[in-house]
N, C-alpha and C positions, 0 to 999 in steps of 0.2 A: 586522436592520432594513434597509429601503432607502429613506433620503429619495427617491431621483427617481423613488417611485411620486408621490407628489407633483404634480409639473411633466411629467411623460413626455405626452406626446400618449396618447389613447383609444385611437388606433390603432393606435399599438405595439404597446400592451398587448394587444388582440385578434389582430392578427397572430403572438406568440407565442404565445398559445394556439392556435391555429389550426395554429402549427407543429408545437407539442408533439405533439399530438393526432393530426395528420393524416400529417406525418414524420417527425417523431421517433419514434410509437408509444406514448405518455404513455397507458396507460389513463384514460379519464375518471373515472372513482372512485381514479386514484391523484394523478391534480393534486395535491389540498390539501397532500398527504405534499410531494409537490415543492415545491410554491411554499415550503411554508412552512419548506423546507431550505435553500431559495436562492429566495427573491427578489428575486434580482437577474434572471432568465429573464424576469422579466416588462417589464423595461426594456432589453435588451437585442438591438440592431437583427436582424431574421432574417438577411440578407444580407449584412451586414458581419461578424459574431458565429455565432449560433448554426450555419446550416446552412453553413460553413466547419468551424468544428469539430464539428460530425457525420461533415461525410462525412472529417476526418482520424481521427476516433474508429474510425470505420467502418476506415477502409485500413490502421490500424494493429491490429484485429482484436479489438477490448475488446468484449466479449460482455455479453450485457444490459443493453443501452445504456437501453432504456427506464425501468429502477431505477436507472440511473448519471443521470439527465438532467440534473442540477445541474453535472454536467461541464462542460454545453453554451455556460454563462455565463463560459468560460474562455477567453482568446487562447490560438490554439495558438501564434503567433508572440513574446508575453510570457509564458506560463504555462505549454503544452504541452511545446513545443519545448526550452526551454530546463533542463527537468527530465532528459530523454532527453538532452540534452546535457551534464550534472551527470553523469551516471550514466556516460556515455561519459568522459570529463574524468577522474574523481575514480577509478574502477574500473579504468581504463585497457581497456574492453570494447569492441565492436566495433559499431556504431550496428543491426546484427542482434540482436545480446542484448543491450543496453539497449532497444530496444523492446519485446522479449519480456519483461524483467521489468517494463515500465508496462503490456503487455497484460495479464499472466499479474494483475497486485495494482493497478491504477488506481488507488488512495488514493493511490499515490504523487504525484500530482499537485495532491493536497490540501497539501500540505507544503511548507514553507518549503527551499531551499537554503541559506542560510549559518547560518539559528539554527535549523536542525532535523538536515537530511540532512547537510551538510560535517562537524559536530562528530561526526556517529553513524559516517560510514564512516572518520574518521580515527582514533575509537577502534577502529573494528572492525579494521582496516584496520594502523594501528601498535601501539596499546595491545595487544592483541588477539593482531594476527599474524594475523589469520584472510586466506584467500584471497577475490580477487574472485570466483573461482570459488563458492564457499561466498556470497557474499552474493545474487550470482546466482541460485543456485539456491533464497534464500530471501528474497526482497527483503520479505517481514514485517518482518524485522531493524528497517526504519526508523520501524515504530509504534509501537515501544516506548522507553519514556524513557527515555534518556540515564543521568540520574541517580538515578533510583528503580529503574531494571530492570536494563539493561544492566550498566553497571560494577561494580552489587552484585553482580553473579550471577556475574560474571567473575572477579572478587574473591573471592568466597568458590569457586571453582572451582580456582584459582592455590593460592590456601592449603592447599589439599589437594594439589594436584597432577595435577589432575583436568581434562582436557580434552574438553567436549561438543560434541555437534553443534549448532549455533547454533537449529533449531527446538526441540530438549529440553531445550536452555537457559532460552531464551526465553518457550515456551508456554506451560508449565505457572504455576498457582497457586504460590504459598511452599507451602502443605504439600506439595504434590507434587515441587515442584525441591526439595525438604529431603529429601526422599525419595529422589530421583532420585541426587541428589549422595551419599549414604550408601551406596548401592548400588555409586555407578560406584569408593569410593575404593578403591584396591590392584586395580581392574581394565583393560584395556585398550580404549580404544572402540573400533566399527565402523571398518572404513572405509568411507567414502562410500558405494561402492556397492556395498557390501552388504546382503545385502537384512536386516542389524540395524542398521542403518540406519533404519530404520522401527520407531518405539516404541508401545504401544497402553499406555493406561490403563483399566481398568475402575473404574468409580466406586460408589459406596456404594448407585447404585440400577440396577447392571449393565451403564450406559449405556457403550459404547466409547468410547475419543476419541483418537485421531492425535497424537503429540504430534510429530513430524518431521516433515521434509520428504520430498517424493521425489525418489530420484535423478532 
């Protein structure tokens, strides 16, 4: 919900449509899906707000921006920036690859730093042991819960003695990481960049599915 469709001037409101639309690239039969994802786009000054962080959206390289457009209701100076700087900070990464991993997964910017991301990369991170490098290459890591995903699967990994790659950790369903994890125990995993490194699942109606990352 956004009270300040309420009290916002008419004109606002039409000016961001007009943005959406005409610069941002918002198909007209995809509005509804947006607005009704975020709006706050609709109260949201074009000049001050939106076409600011377009065109940071733009230079930082995040591709189909038109199905991203709910982004555009974000300060890159309170929201943006300060996540690419999280990721810089907490990874100890180089403001080149933490960009690349907010370009490569832009959710990331949906997400809180201190009760979402700070708790995930210092489990990953200390609990874990796991490399920045390895989070880098998988920054999915931070949509998965804490407590219901992560530390069980790390836990039950630990107890066997079993260490995965963070995406065939992660990705898969319980029957499949139950699967996964039965398979890997008394075996040695990939390394990185090996091309086993790269895991496929075939499913019960032949469909493929990626369960890693790529080097």
């Amino acid at each position: 919900m956004c009270p300040e469709l309420l009290s916002v001037p008419v004109e606002t409101i039409a000016a961001a449509l007009r943005f959406l639309t005409d610069e941002a690239g918002v198909p007209a039969d995809d509005l509804p899906r947006v607005l009704r994802r975020r709006p706050r786009l609709l109260v949201s000054p074009v000049a001050a707000r939106l076409r600011p962080t377009l065109y940071f959206l733009r230079a930082l390289g995040v591709a189909d921006l038109p199905h991203r457009a709910d982004l555009l209701s974000f300060s890159v100076e309170d929201k943006l920036l300060p996540r690419i700087e999280f990721l810089e900070d907490a990874l100890g990464l180089p403001s080149r690859a933490a960009r690349s991993m907010a370009r490569r997964f832009p959710a990331l910017f949906y997400y809180g730093i201190e009760g979402n991301m700070r708790p995930k990369a210092d489990y990953l991170l200390g609990e874990m042991r796991r490399g920045a490098d390895e989070l880098f290459d998988f920054p999915e890591c931070f949509s998965y819960a804490l407590a219901t995903r992560i530390a069980p699967r790390h836990e039950a990994c630990a107890a066997r003695g079993v260490r995965m790659p963070l995406p065939a950790m992660l990705r898969p369903g319980d029957a499949k990481f139950r699967a996964t994890l039965a398979g890997c125990v008394g075996s040695t995993p990939p390394r990185r960049r090996s091309p086993l490194w790269h895991a496929y699942w075939v499913d019960d109606a032949g469909e493929v599915e990626e369960i890693t990352a790529s080097p």
